[in-house]
C-alpha positions in Angstrom: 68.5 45.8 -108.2 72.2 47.2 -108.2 71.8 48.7 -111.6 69.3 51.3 -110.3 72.0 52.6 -108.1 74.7 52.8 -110.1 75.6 54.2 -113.7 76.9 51.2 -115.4 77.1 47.7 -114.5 79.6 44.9 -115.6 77.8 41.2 -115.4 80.6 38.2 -115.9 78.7 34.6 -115.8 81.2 31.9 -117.1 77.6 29.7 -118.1 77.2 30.6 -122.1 73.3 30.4 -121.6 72.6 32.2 -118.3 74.9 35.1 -119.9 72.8 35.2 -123.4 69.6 34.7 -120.8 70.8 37.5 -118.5 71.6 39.9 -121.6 68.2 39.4 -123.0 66.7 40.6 -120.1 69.2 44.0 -119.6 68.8 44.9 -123.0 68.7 48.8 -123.1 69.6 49.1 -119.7 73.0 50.2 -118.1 74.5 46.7 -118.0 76.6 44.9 -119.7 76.9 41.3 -119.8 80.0 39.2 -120.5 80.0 35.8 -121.3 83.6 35.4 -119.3 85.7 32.9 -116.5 86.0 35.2 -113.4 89.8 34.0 -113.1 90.9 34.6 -116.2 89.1 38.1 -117.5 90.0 40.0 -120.6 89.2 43.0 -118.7 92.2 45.8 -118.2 93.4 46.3 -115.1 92.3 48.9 -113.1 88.8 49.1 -114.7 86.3 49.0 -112.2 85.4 51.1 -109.0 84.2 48.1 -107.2 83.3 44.5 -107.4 80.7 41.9 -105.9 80.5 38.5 -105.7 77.0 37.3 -104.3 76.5 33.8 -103.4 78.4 32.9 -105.8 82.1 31.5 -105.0 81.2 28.0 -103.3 80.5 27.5 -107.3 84.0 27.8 -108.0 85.2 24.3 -108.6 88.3 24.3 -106.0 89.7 26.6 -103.4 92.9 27.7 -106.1 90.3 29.0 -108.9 88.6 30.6 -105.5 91.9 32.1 -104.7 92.5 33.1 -108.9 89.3 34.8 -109.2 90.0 37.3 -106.0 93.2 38.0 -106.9 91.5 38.8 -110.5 89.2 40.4 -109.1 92.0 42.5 -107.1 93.8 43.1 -110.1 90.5 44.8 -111.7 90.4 47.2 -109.4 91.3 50.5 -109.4 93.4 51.4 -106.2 90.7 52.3 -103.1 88.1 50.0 -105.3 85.9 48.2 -102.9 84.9 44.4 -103.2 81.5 43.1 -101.5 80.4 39.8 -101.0 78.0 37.6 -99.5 78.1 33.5 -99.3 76.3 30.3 -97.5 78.0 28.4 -94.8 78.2 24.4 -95.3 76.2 22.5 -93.7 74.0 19.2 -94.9 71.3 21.6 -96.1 73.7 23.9 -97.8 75.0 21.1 -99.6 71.4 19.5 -100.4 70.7 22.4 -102.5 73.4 21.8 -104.5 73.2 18.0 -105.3 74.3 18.0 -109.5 76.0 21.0 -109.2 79.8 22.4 -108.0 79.7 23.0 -104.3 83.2 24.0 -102.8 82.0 25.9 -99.8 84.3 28.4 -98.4 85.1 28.7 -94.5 84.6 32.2 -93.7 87.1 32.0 -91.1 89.7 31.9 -94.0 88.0 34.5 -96.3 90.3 37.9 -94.6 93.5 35.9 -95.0 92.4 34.7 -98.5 91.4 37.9 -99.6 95.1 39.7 -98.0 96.9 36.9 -100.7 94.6 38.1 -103.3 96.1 41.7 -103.0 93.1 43.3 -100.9 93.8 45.5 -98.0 91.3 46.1 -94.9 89.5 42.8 -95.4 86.1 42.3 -92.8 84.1 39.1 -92.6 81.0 38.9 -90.4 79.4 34.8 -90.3 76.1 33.6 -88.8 74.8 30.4 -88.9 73.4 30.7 -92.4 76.0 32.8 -93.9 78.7 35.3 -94.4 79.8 38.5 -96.1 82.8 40.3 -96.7 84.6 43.5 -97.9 87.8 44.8 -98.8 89.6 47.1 -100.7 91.8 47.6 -103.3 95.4 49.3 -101.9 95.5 53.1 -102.5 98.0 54.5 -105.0 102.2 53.6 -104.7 100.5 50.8 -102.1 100.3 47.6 -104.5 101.9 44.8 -104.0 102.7 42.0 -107.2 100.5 39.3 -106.3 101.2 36.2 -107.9 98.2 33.7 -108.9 97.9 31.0 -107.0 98.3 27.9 -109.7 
C-alpha cells in the first residue's frame, strides 16, 4: 500500500527468503528490496526522507539490537526525516502468536526515551490495550548530536 503514495520505496528484511519472496512480487514497481540487518545497513547516511517500522521491532532479538537499529535508522535520515511506527503490546496472547519465533516486546512507555538515545528529536507515542505507534524526527540541520551505538 505505501508504494502508491510514494515515488520510491526502500524494503530491508534481514530473512534471505521473505526478501527474494518480497522482490518477486515488486518486480517493476517503485520498490526496492534489500536483503539487509536493520542495525547494521550499507546504506549512506542521510539517504532517506523518512522511515517505518511496522509491527516489526518485538522481532528484534534483544532490547540493544532494538536500540542499534533506531539509532540506524536515525542515522539514515536526512535532518527533518520522519520515522513512523506501529507495534503490539505483550500480553499472553501477544506472545501466543509468536510461540517458535523471536518475541522481545517493547514497553511503549520506554519507546520516546529510547528513540531521544537513538538521535530522534520530537518523539510521540500513543498505547492502547492492543498496541502502540510512534513518530519522530530526525534533528534539523547544525542540530545532530553523535550518537554512539548502544553495544
Amino acid at each position: 500500500m505505501l508504494r502508491r503514495h510514494v515515488s520510491r520505496l526502500t524494503a530491508v528484511e534481514t530473512d534471505a527468503a521473505l526478501a527474494a519472496g518480497l522482490a518477486a512480487r515488486v518486480v517493476g514497481t517503485n520498490v526496492e528490496v534489500v536483503h539487509a540487518d536493520a542495525t547494521d545497513m550499507s546504506f549512506e547516511d542521510d539517504r532517506f526522507s523518512a522511515a517505518g517500522s511496522f509491527t516489526m521491532l518485538h522481532h528484534v532479538p534483544s532490547p540493544q539490537l532494538q536500540d542499534q537499529l533506531l539509532a540506524e535508522l536515525a542515522r539514515v535520515l536526512r535532518p527533518g526525516g520522519v520515522l513512523v511506527g506501529v507495534d503490539g503490546i505483550d500480553s499472553p496472547e501477544f506472545r501466543d502468536l509468536h510461540e517458535g519465533d523471536v518475541c522481545v516486546p517493547v514497553d511503549p512507555a520506554t519507546v520516546a526515551d529510547r528513540l531521544r538515545r537513538a538521535g530522534f528529536v520530537d518523539p510521540d507515542v500513543e498505547a492502547n490495550e492492543f498496541g502502540f505507534r510512534f513518530t519522530a524526527r530526525s534533528p534539523a540541520p547544525g542540530a545532530r548530536r553523535a550518537v554512539s551505538h548502544p553495544l
